[in-house]
N, C-alpha and C positions, 0 to 999 in steps of 0.2 A: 833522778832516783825515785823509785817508789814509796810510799807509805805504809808498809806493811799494818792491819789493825786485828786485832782477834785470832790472828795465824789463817785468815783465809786470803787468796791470793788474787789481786786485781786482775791478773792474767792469766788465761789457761792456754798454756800452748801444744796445740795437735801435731804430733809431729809422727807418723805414719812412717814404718822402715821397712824395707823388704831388700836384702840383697843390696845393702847399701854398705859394705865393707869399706870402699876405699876413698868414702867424702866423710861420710859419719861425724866423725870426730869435729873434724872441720865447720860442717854444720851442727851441731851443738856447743862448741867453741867459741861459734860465736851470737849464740842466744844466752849463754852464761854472762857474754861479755855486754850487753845490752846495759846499756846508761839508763834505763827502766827496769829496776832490779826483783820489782815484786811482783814474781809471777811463779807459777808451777812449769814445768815440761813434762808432759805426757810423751811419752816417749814410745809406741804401738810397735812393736815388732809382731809384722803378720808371717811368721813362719820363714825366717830368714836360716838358709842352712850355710849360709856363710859365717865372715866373723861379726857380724852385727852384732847377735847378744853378748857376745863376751866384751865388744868395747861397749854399750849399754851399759853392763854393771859395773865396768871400773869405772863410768864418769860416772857415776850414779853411787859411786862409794867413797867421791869426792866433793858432792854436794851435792847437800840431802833435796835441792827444790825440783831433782830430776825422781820421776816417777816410772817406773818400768814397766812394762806388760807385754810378756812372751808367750805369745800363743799358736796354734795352727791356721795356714795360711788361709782368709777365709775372703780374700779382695779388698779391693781400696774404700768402697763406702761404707762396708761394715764395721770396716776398723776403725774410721771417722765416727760415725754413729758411737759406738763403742767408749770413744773418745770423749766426745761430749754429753756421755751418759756420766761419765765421772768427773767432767769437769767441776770445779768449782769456784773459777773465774768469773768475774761479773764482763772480762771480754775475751772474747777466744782470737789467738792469733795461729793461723795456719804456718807451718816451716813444711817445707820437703828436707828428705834428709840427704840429698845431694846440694844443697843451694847453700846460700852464705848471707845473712842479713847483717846492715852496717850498725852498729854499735848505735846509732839515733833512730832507729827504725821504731820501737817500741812507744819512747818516749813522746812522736811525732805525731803518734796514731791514735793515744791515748787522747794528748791535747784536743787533735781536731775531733775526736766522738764526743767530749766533755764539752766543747765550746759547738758542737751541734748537734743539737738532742734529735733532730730531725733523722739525724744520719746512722743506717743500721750495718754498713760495710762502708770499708776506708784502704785501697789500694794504698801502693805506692806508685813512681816508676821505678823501673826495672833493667837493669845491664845485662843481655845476655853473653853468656862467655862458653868457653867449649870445655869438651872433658879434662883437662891440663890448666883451668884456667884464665885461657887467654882471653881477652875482649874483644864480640864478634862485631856488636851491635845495641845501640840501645832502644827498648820495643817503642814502639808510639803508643803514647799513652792519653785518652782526655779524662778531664778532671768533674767536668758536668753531669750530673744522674740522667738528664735526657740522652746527651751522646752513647753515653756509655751503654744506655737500653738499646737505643736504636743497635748499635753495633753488636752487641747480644741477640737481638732476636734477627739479625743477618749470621750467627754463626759465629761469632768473633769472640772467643774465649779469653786473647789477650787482651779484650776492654778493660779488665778488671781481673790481674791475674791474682789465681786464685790461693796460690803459695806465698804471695808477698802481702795479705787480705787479712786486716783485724776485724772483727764481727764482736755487737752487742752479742751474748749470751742467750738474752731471754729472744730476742731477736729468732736465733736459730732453731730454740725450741719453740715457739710459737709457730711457726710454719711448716715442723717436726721434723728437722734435722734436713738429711743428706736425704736421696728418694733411691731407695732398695731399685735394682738393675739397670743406675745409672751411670755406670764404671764408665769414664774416659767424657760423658756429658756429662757428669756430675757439676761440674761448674759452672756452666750456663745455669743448667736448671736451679742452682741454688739460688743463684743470682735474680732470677728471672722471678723467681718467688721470693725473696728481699726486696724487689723493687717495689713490688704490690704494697707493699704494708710499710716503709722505709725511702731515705734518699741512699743512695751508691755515689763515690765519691772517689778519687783518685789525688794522691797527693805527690806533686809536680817535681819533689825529692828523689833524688837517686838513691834509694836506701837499700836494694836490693840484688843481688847477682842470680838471675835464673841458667842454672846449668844444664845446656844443651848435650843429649847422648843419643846412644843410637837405637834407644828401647823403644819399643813400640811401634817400628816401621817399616813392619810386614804389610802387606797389604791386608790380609784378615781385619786386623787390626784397626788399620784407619777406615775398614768399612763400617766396620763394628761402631767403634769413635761417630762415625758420621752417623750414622740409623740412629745413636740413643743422643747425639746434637739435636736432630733434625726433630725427633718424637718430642725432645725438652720444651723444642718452639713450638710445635703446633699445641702440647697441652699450655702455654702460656698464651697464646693466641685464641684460645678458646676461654678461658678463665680472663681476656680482655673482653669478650662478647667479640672478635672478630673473626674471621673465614680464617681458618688455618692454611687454605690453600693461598693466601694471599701474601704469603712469608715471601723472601725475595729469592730469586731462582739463585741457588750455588751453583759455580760450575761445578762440573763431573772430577773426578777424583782421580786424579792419573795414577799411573802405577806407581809400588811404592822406589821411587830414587835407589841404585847401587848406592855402595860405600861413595865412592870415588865422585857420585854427582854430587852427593850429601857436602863432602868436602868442597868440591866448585860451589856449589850456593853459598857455603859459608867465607869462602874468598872472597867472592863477589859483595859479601852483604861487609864484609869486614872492609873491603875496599871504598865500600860508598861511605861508611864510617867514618873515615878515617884511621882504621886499626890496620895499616900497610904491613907489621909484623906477623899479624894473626892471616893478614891475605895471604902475605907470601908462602908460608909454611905451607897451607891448605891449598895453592895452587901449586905447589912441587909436588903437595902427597897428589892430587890428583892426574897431574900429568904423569907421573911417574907408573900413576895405576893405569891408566890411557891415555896414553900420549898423541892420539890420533883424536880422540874428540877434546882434550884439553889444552892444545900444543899453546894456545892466546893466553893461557892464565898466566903463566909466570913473565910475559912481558908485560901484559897490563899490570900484573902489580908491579915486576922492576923500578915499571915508568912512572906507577900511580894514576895510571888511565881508569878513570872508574868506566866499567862495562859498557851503559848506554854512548858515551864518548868514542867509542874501539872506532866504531865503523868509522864515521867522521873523520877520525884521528888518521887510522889508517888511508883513506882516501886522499887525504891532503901529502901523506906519505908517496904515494902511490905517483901523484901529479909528480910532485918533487922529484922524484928517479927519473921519470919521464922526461922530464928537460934535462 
């Protein structure tokens, strides 16, 4: 539980909404339910013309520590900025408004910033699940400020995801927030200027379900994503005294996945899991979408063959008829 003292809130939580109608609830439902009870929710609806504000204001006229702001749609770092221009938390905790944080999530993060003064971001790990739900995969996570950099300035977003991330306060204003046209890099770059002044930390807790969908995978998109990734490193690479060019080569950005491959990765990645329920579903919708490049999904999961094993597997099959 928290302490509540003076009616100011140990917790400010940023929670950024656009066209989030049919998680919503669910993600606020369960930051009301947080076993660390003393905090606000900033609740940012950046120009949602669905039903977003109107569930906003019915949870927000059921308890008063949710705070509302419905305005024109102006993008994701403004709205963050915006956020912690009003905050008045001594820690800000990030929510999306599609994901679902565990009832200890708060509590946990609190602890480890209290018992390390050193540390100015505090991840968690992380379960990824699909739009319905289901368990795809859980991300890899390290828990070390070194790892975590290094894997940051190779590009790696999920070192230290940024939705399941409680941040010092003064921390984020010190370093002045979110950086103005860094939409879809905005998370490295944050990160990458907390390390400078700060330890980054990841805690080895499954406190978190990050919910995978299909927004943002256009190809534009992840070109866009990759150009203000790649600019967040070279300006941290030069604010290290290093050659910017000496970042580590990414590969090239293939095109962006149909529906139907999207659903095979997630088979695949649900198969290596162990989530055979969530494989199998996702290799019926794919095969069923192309049955000619997916015909192998729905026996590897039948069987539980994870992917790298097929060929192998099959091979030995293959002997076997022969004789």
């Amino acid at each position: 539980m928290g302490n509540p003292s003076d009616g100011v809130p140990q917790i400010s939580v940023l929670m950024p909404v656009y066209q989030a109608e049919p998680y919503l609830e669910e993600a606020v439902e369960s930051i009301l339910a947080q076993s660390f009870d003393d905090f606000e929710l900033l609740a940012l609806d950046d120009g949602s013309t669905d039903g977003s504000p109107r569930i906003l204001a019915d949870l927000a006229a059921r308890d008063d520590r949710i705070r509302v702001r419905v305005a024109p749609h102006v993008g994701l770092v403004s709205t963050l900025n915006e956020g912690l221009a009003q905050a008045q938390g001594t820690y800000i905790a990030r929510m999306d408004a599609d994901d679902i944080s565990y009832p200890e999530r708060f509590e946990r993060q609190v602890a480890y910033l209290e018992a390390h003064p050193e540390c100015v971001a505090i991840g968690t790990a992380v379960d990824e699940i699909d739009p319905d739900g289901r368990s795809i995969r859980p991300l890899e996570i390290r828990p070390g400020h070194e790892e975590i950099e290094s894997r940051l300035l190779q590009g790696d977003g999920g070192a230290l995801v940024h939705a399941a991330a409680m941040y010092r306060c003064e921390a984020l204003r010190r370093i002045g927030g979110y950086q103005m046209g860094s939409d879809g890099g905005e998370d490295i770059d944050l990160h990458l200027r907390l390390a400078e002044i700060g330890r980054l930390a990841n805690l080895s807790d499954q406190l978190f379900l990050y919910r995978k969908n299909f927004n943002g995978m256009t190809f534009s998109k992840r070109t866009a994503v990759r150009s203000r990734q790649d600019a967040a490193i070279r300006r941290a690479l030069l604010r290290r005294g290093l050659d910017p060019q000496s970042a580590p080569e990414r590969p090239a950005l293939a095109s962006a996945p149909s529906t139907d491959e999207v659903w095979a990765i997630w088979a695949h990645r649900a198969l290596i899991a162990g989530h055979r329920e969530t494989a199998r579903h996702y290799a019926i919708e794919a095969f069923c979408t192309a049955p000619k490049r997916h015909w192998k999904l729905p026996i590897q999961t039948l069987l539980g063959v994870q992917p790298f094993f097929w060929k192998r597997w099959r091979q030995k099959l293959q002997k076997r008829v022969a004789r």
